[in-house]
MARTI-909297 format. One line per field, with one value per residue (C-alpha): y, x, z; residue number from 1; residue in three letters. Coordinates in steps of 0.02 Angstrom, whole numbers, padded with zeros to 5 digits. Each point is the difference from the previous one (the first is absolute). Layout:
N
v	(Y;...)
u	(X;...)
w	(Z;...)
nr	(NUM;...)
rest	(ALA;...)
% end
This chain:
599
v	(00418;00149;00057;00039;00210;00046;00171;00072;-00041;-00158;-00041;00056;-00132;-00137;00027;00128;00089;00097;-00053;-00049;-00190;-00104;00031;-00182;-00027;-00153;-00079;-00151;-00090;-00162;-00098;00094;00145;00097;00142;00151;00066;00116;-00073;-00186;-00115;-00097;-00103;-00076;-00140;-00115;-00079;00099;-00087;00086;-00080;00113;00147;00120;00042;00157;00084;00064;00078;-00019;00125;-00083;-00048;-00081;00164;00014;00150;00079;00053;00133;-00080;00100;-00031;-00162;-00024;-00106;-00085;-00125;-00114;-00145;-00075;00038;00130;00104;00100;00123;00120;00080;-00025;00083;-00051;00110;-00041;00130;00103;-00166;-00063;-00152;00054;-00144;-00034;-00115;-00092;-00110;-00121;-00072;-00128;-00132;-00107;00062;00160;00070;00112;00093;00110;00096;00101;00100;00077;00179;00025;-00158;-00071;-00063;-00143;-00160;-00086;00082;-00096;-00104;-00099;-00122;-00019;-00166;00005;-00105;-00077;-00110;-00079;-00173;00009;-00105;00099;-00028;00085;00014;00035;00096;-00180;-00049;-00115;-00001;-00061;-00047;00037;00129;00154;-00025;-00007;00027;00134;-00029;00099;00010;00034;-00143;00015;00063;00048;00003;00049;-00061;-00047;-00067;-00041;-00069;00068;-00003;-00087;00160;-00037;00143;00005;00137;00009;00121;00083;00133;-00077;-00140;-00047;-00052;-00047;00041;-00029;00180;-00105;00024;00178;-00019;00065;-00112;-00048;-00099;00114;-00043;00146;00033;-00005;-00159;00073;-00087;00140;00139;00175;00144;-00016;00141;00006;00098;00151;-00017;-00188;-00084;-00125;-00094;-00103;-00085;-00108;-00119;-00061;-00118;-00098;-00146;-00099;00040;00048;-00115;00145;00064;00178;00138;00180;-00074;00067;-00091;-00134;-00057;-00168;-00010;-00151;-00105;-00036;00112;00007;00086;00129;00173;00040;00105;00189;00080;00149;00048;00157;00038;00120;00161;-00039;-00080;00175;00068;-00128;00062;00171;-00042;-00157;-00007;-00045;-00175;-00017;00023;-00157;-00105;-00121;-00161;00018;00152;-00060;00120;00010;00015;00041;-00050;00066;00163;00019;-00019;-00065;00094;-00104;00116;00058;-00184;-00011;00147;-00076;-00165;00070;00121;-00139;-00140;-00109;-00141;00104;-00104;00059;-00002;00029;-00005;-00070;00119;-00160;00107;-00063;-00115;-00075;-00022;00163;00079;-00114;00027;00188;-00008;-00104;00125;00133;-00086;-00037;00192;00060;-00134;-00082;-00184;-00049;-00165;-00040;00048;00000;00004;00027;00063;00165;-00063;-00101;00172;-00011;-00108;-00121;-00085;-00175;-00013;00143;00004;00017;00107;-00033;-00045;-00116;-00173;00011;-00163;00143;00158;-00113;-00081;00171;00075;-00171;00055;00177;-00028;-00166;-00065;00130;-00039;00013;00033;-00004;00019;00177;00178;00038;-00115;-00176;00012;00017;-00151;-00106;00041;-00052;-00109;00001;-00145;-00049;-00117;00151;00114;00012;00087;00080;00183;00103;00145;00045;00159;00011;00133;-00048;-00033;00097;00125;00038;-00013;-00197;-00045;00023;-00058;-00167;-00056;-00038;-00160;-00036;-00009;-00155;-00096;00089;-00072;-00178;00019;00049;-00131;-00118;00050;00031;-00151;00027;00130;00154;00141;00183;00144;00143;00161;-00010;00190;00067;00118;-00074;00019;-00056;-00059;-00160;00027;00163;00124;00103;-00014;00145;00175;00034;00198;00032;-00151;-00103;-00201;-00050;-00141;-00033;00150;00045;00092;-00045;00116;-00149;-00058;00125;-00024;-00107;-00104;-00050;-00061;-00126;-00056;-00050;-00084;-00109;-00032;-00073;-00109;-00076;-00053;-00103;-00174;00013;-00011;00170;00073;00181;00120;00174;00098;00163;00100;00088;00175;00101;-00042;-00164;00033;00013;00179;00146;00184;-00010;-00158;-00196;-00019;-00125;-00141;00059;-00015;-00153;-00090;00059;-00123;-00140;00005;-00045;-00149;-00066;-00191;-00049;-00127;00075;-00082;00051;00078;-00070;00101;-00003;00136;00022;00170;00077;-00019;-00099;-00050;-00098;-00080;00026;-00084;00088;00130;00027;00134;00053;00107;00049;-00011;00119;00200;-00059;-00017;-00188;-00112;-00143;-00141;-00107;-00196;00008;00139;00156;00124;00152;00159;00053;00153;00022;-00056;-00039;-00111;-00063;-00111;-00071;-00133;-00163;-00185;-00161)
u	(-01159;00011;00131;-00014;00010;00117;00042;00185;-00003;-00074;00135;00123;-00044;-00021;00148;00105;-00016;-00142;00086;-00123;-00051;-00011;-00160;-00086;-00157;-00087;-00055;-00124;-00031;-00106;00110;00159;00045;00133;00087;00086;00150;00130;00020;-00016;-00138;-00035;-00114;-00048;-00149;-00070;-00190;00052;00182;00126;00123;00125;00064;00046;00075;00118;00122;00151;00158;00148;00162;00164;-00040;-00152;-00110;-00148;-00009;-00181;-00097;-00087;-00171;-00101;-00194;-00084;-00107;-00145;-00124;-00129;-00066;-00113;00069;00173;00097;00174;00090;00141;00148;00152;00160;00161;00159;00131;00179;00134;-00036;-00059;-00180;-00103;-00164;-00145;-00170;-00094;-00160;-00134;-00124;-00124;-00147;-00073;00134;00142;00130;00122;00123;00121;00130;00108;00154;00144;00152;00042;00181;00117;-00137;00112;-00110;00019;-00178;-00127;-00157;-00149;00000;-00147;-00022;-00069;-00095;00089;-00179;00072;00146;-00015;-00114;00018;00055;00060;00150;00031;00183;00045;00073;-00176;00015;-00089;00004;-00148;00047;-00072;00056;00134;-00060;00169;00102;00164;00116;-00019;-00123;-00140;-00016;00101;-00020;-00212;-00090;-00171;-00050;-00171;-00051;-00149;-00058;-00169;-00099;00075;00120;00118;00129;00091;00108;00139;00084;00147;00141;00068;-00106;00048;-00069;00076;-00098;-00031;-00032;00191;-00029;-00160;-00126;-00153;00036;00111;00062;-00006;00126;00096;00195;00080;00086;00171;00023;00086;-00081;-00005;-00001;-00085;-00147;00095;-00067;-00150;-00022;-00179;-00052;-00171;-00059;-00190;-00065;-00155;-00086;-00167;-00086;-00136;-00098;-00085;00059;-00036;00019;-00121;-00061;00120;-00058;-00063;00095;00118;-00037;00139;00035;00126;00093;-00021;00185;00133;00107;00150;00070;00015;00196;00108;00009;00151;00025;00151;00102;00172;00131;-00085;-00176;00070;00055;-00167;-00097;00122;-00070;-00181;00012;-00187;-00044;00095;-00045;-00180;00023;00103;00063;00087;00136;00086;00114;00149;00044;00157;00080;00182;00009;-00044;00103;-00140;00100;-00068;-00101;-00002;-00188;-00076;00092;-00075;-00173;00019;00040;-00161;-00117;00060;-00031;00120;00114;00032;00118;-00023;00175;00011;00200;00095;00101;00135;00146;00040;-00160;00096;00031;-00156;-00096;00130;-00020;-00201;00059;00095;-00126;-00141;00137;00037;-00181;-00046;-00112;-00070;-00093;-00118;00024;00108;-00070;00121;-00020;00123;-00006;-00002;-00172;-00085;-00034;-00085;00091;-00157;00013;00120;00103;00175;00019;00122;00154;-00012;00052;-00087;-00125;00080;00163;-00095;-00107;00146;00090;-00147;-00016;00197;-00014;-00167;00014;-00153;-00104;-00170;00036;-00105;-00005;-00110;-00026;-00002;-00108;-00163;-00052;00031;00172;00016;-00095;00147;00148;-00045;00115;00090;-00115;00102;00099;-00137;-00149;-00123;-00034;-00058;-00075;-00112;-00136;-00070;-00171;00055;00125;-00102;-00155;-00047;-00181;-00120;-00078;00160;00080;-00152;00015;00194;-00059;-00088;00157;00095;-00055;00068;00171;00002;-00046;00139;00112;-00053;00042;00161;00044;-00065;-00016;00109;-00046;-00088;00029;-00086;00122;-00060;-00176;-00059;-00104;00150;00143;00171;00114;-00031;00080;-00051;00076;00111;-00101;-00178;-00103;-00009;-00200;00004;-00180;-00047;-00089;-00029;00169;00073;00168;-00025;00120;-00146;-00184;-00135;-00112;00120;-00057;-00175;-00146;00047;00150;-00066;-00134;00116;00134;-00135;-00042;00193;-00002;-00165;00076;00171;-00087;-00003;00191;00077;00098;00099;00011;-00077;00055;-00138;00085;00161;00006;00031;00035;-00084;-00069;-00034;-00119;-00052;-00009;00020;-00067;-00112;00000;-00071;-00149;00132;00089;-00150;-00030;00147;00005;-00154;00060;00180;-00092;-00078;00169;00016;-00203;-00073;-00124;-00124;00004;-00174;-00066;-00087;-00125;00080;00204;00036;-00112;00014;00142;-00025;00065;-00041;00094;-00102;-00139;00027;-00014;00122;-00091;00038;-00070;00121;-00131;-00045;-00166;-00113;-00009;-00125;00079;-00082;00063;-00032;-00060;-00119;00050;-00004;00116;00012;00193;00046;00143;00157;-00051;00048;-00093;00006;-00156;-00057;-00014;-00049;-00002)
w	(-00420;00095;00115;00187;00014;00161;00046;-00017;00199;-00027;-00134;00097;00162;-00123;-00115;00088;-00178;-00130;-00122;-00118;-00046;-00147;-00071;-00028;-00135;00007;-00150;-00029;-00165;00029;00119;-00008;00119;-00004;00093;-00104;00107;-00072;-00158;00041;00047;00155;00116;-00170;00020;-00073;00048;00204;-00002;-00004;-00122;-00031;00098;-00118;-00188;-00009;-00094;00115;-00046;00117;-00002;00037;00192;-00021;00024;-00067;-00145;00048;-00169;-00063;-00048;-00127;00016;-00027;-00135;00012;-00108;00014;-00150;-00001;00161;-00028;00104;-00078;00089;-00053;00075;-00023;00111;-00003;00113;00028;00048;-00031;-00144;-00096;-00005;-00028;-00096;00032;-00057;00087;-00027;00064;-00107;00121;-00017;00127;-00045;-00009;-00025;-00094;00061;-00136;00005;-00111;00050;-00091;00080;-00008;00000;00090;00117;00159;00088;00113;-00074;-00094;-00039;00056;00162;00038;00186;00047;00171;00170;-00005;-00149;00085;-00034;-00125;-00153;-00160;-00170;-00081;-00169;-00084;-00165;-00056;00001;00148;00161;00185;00089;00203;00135;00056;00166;00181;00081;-00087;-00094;-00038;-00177;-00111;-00029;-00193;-00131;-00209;00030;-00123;00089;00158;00070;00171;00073;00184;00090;-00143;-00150;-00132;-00062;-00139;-00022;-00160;-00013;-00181;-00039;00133;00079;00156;00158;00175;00203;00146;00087;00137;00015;00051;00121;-00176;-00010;-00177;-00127;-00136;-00193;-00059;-00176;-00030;00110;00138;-00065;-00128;00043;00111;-00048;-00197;-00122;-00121;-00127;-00053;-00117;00049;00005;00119;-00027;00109;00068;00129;-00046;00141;-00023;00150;-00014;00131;00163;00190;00128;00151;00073;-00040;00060;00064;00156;00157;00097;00137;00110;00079;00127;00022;00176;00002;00016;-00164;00089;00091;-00016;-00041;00111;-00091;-00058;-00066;-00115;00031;-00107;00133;-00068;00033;00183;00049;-00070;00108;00157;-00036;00025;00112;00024;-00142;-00002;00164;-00025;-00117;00097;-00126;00057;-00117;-00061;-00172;-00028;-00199;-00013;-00194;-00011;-00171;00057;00159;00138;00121;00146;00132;00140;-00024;-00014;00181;00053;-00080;00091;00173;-00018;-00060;00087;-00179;-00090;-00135;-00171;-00105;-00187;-00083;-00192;-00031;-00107;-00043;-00056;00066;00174;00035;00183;00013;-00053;00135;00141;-00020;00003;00171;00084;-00052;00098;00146;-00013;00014;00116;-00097;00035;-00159;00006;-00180;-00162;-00179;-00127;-00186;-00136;-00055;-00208;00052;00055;-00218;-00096;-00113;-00110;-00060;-00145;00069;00078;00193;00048;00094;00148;00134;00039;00113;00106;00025;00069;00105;00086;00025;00077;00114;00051;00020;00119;00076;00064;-00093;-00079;-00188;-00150;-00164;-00175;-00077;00065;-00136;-00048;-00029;-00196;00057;00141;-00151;-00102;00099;00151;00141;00059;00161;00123;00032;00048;00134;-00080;-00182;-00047;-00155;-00014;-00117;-00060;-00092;-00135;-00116;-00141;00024;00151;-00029;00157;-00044;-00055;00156;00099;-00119;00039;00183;-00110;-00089;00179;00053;-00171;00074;00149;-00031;-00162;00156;00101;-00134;-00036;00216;00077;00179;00006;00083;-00114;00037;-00100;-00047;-00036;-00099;-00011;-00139;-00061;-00029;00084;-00139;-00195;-00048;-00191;-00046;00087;00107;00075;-00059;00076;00030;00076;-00081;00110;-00160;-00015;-00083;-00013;00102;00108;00130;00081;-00026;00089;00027;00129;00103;00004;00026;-00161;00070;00164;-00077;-00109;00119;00084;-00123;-00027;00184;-00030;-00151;00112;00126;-00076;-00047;00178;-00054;00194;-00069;-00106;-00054;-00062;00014;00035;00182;-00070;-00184;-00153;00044;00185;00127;00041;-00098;00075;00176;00003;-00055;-00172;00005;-00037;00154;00091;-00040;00033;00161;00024;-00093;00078;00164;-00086;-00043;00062;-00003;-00084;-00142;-00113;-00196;-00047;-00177;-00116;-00136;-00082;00047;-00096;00101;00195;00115;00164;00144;00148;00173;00133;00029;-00122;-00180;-00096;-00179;-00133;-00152;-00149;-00101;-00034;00021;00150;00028;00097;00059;00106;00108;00014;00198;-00082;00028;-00147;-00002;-00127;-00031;-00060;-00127;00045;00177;00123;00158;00138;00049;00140;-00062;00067;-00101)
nr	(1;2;3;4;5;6;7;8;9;10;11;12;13;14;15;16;17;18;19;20;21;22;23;24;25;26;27;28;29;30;31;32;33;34;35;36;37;38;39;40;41;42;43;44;45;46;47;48;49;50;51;52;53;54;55;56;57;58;59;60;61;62;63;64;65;66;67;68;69;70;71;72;73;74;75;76;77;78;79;80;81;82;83;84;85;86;87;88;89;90;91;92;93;94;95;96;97;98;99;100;101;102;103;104;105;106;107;108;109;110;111;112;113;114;115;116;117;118;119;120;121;122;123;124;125;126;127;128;129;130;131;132;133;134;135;136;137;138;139;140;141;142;143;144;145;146;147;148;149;150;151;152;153;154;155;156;157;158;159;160;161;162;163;164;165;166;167;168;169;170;171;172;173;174;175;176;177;178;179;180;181;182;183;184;185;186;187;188;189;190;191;192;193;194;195;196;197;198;199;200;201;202;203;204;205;206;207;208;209;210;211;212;213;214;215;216;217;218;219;220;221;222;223;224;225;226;227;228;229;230;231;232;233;234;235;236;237;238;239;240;241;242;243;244;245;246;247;248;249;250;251;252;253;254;255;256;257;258;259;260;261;262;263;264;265;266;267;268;269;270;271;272;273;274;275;276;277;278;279;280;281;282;283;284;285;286;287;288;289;290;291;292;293;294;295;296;297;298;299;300;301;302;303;304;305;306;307;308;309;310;311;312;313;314;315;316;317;318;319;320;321;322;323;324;325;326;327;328;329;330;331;332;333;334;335;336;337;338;339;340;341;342;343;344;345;346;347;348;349;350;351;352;353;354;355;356;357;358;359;360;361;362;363;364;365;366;367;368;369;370;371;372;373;374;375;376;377;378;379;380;381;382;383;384;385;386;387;388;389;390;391;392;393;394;395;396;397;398;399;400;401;402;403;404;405;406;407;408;409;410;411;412;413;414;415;416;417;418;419;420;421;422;423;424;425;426;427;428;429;430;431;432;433;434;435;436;437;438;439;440;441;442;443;444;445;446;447;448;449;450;451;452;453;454;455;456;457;458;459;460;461;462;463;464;465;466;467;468;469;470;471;472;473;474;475;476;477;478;479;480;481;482;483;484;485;486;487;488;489;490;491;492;493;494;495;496;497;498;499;500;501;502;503;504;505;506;507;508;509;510;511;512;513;514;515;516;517;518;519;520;521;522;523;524;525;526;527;528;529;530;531;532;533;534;535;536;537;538;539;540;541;542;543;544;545;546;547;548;549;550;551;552;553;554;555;556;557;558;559;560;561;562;563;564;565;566;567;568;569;570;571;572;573;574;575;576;577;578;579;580;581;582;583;584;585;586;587;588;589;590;591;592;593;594;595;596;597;598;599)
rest	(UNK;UNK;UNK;UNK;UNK;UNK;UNK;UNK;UNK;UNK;UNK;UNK;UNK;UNK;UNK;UNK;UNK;UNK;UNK;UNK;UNK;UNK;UNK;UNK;UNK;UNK;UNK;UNK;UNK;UNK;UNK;UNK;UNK;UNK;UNK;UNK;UNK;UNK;UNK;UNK;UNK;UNK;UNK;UNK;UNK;UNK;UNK;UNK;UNK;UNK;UNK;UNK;UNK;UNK;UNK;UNK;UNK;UNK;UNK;UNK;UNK;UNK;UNK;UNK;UNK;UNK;UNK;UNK;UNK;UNK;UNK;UNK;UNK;UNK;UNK;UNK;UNK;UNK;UNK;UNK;UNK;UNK;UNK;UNK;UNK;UNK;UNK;UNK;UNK;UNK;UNK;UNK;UNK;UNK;UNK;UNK;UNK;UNK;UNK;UNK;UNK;UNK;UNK;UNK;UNK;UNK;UNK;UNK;UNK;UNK;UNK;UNK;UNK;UNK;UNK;UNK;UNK;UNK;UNK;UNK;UNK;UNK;UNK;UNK;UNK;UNK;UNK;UNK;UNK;UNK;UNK;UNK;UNK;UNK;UNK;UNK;UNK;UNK;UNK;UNK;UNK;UNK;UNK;UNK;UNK;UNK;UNK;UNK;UNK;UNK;UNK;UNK;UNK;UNK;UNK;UNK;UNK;UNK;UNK;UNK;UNK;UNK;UNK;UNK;UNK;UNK;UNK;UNK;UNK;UNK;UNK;UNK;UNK;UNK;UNK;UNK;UNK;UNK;UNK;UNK;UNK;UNK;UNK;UNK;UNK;UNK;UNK;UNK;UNK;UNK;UNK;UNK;UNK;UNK;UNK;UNK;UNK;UNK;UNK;UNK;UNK;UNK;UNK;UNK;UNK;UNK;UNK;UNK;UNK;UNK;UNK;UNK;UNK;UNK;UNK;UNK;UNK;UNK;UNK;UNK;UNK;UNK;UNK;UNK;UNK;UNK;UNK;UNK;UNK;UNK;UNK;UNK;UNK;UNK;UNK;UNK;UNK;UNK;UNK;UNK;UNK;UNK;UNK;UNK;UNK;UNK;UNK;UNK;UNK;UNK;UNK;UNK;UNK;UNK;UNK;UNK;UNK;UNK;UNK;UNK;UNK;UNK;UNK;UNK;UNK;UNK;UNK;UNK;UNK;UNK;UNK;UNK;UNK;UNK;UNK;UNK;UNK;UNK;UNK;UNK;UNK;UNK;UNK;UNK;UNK;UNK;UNK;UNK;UNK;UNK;UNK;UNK;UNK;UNK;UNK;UNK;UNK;UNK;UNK;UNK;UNK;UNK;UNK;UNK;UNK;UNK;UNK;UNK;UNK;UNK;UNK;UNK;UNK;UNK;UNK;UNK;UNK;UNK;UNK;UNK;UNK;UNK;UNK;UNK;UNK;UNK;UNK;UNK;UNK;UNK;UNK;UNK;UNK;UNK;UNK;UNK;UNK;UNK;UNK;UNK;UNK;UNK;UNK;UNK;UNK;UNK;UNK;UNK;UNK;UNK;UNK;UNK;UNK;UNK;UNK;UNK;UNK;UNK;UNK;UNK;UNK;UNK;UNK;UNK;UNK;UNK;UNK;UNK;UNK;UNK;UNK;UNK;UNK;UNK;UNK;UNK;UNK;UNK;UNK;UNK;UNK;UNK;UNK;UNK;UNK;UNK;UNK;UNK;UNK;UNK;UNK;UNK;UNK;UNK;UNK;UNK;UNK;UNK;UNK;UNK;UNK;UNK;UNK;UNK;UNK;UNK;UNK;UNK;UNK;UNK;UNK;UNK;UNK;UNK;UNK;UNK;UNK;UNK;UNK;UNK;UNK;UNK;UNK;UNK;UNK;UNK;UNK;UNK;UNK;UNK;UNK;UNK;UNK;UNK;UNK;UNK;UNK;UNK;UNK;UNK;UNK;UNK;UNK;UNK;UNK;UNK;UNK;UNK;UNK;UNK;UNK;UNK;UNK;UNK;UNK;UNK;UNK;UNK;UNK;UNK;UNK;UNK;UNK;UNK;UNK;UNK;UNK;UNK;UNK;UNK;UNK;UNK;UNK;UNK;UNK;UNK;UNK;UNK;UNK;UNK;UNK;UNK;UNK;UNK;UNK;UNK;UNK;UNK;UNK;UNK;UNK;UNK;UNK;UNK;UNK;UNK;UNK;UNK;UNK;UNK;UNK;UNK;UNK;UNK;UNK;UNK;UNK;UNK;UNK;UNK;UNK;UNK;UNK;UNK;UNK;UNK;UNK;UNK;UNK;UNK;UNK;UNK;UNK;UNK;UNK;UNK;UNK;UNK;UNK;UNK;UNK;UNK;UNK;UNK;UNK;UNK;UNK;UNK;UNK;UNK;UNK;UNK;UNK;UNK;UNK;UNK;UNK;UNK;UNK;UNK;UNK;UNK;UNK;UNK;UNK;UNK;UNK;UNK;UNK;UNK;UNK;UNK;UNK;UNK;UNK;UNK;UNK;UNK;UNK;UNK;UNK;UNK;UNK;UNK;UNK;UNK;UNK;UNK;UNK;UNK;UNK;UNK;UNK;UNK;UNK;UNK;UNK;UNK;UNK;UNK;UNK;UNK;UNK;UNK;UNK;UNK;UNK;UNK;UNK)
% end
């Protein structure tokens, strides 16, 4: 498969960054395809279904990072229908390394995937092995799992998503989807399974070492791990053939309503939006949300009321509870703050400090005070006050520990499409995973109303490890405080995509974006293409909308705004796209259009 060629200036209004991209080889044998990406495998098919999503071998340092490698060529040989491929890989953490070999064995039915690995010097390392990814296409599938006991449990993979992990101790695990049956059978660890639906990836993850043993541990020095990953498929797809391009049908009903936009701004980037007022004006947002960090001493709301005055919109305030002493006190003095200032906020969303990180199941939460307690000292320090509650930080977190809802009116987490992988498609692919999140939401809220927090493609704060990453050469990395995609076109089809997938979900608010800094709106002089954009779709807020379907979902969103259709193409590639009342368009990369539309 060959890759779309951009120029440097091309790359740079796509991706905001040259750096370069993963290099992708396509390989066929009979009815399996497969994708070679950076060491791993993905897109792997069997008969034109995709069946599962990828096979890797990732390192992680001691906040969840991922190590990058240094591959050594592939090797490649072909033999009587069978296909083996070979490389080196060598991760580095500290002085000490992890020295890999990795192979492929690949016929029409099946593969093999080996690896062997031996530490140089103390090897420091949160998980280091193979992960299967299981595609979001699979949810509810039935599977099979198979236990080193030699017992196993006929069931389906979850709709809704738990909290915990759907299978533990597997050893083998075969699914049937679309008419093709796959086993994959796993050797050299104890197996487990979460559901990376959690985090907004389209996937469920079979991964070695159970979370419930303890991070960071070392491969001693001179220490071998082996492991392999069999997978084998049998029968035939019932889908129809895929390559065709994309037809959409837009429903005759409206699904929802576009939510009212807010944009998040911490006292620092408030001033910096003060400085260059036009840009947040230009937007226009209904809702400005003022992060406020306890823990940290931001306890200065004078700029939001500057904000608020200028842009006549509704201020939330977002105040993580430092919990660390009066709970009285520490609300009464966030009080007379917004008395000082003159403030008038239309809602409070409280969340404790501790819950900012991740506490996986098994694990013990930290200390901290009930929920019930800093919900009724909020109610007393701001009586009257629209209150929320849930997580500062994402839905794996809310999933986790559920707030107590009769004392709240309305519920709030984020997401953020890179914590686990932060290539181009995988980003594109979380905006599938995000409806399983909201109807999980749904499930666990009721009625109750359902705000978005902050849901940028870099992310503002790491709940599993101590810091988000530092990305100055402006690469694709995982947990990124800064990614240069967020200022380009990339960014602005997929945040459109984020907002078609919200519409059947009755959610009030979204926050695709802070209002200036890392994770804002404008960069130098002008609005970034995502700042463009949301100055359109912050008009729309409050009209009914119609979700588009699509014959193909990783590759274009859409929506429907009476007599209007918003598209964009999630894809590098030019894409013709035609539309049920027949009109056919051709998108370029990344782009977004509105087009006139009747039906």
């Amino acid at each position: 498969m060959s890759e779309p060629s951009f120029t440097d200036a091309e790359l740079t209004r796509l991706f905001g960054t040259t750096a370069p991209r993963p290099i992708s080889v396509r390989y066929e044998i009979g009815r399996l395809a497969f994708d070679l990406v950076e060491g791993g495998i993905s897109q792997i098919s069997f008969d034109g279904v995709e069946v599962v999503r990828g096979i890797t071998f990732p390192v992680r340092d001691r906040d969840w990072g991922t190590i990058a490698a240094a591959l050594g060529p592939v090797e490649e040989r072909r033999d009587n229908g069978r296909l083996e491929l070979s490389w080196s890989a060598r991760f580095t953490n500290g002085d000490a390394h992890l020295d890999a070999v990795l192979k492929i064995e690949a016929s029409d039915s099946g593969l093999r995937f080996l690896s062997k690995a031996k530490a140089r010097g103390d090897f420091e390392t949160n998980r280091a092995g193979f992960t299967i990814l299981h595609p979001v296409s699979a949810s509810g599938c039935p599977v099979r799992v198979e236990h080193s006991d030699g017992s196993s449990e006929d069931t389906s993979l979850p709709n809704e998503i738990e909290p915990w992990q759907p299978f533990m101790d597997i050893v083998a695990i075969t699914h049937r989807q679309s008419g093709v049956e796959t086993r994959c059978e796993m050797a050299g660890d104890v197996f487990e399974m979460e559901d990376q639906r959690q985090w907004s990836d389209a996937s469920f993850k079979t991964y070695n070492r159970p979370l419930a043993l303890p991070w960071p541990y070392l491969i001693r020095s001179e220490e071998t791990l082996s492991q392999s990953i069999a997978v084998s498929f049998s029968g035939r797809s019932n889908v129809a053939a895929t390559g065709k391009r994309p037809v959409l049908k837009v429903a005759k009903e409206a699904e929802g309503r576009i939510p009212q936009l807010a944009l998040v701004l911490t006292s620092d980037e408030a001033r910096e939006a003060l400085d260059r007022p036009e840009h947040i004006s230009a937007v226009r947002p209904q809702r400005l949300t003022a992060h406020i960090d306890a823990v940290a001493g931001e306890l200065n709301l004078q700029p939001f009321a500057e904000l608020a005055k200028l842009l006549n919109a509704d201020v939330d305030i977002e105040y993580a509870v430092a919990c660390e002493g009066s709970l009285a006190a520490e609300f009464q003095a966030l009080a007379a703050e917004v008395k000082r200032v003159g403030l008038f906020p239309a809602s409070l969303f409280v969340c404790p400090s501790v819950d900012r990180q991740s506490t996986p199941p098994g694990s013990t939460w930290p200390d901290c005070p009930p929920l019930e307690e800093i919900y009724r000292e909020a109610r007393d320090a701001f009586p009257g006050i629209v209150l929320g509650g849930g997580m500062l930080s994402y839905f794996t977190e809310l999933n986790r520990k559920r707030p107590p809802l009769r004392h709240l009116d309305y519920v709030a987490h984020g997401t953020n499409p890179i914590v686990h992988a932060a290539d181009d498609r995988s980003v594109m692919q979380t905006l599938s995973a995000l409806p399983w999140i909201f109807r999980s939401t749904r499930a666990i809220i009721g009625r109750k109303a359902y705000r978005l927090g902050l849901s940028s493609i870099p992310m503002r704060q790491n709940p599993y490890g101590s810091r988000t990453m530092n990305n100055p050469s402006g690469e694709r990395i995982c947990m990124a405080n800064e990614d240069p995609r967020h200022s380009a076109q990339f960014a602005a089809a997929y945040t459109l995509g984020y907002l078609a997938a919200t519409l059947p979900f009755g959610i009030k608010v979204w926050t695709p974006s802070a209002g200036a800094g890392l994770r804002g709106i404008a960069q130098r002089d002008s609005l970034t293409p995502l700042g463009s954009l949301l100055c359109q779709l912050s008009r729309l807020a409050g009209r009914p909308a119609r979700t588009v379907h699509t014959s193909n979902a990783d590759e274009v969103a859409s929506l429907a705004v009476g007599d209007m259709l918003l598209i964009a193409n999630l894809t590098e590639r030019n894409l013709q796209v035609d539309v049920a009342s027949g009109t056919s368009l051709t998108l370029a990369p990344y782009a977004v259009e509105q087009i006139p539309f009747s039906g």
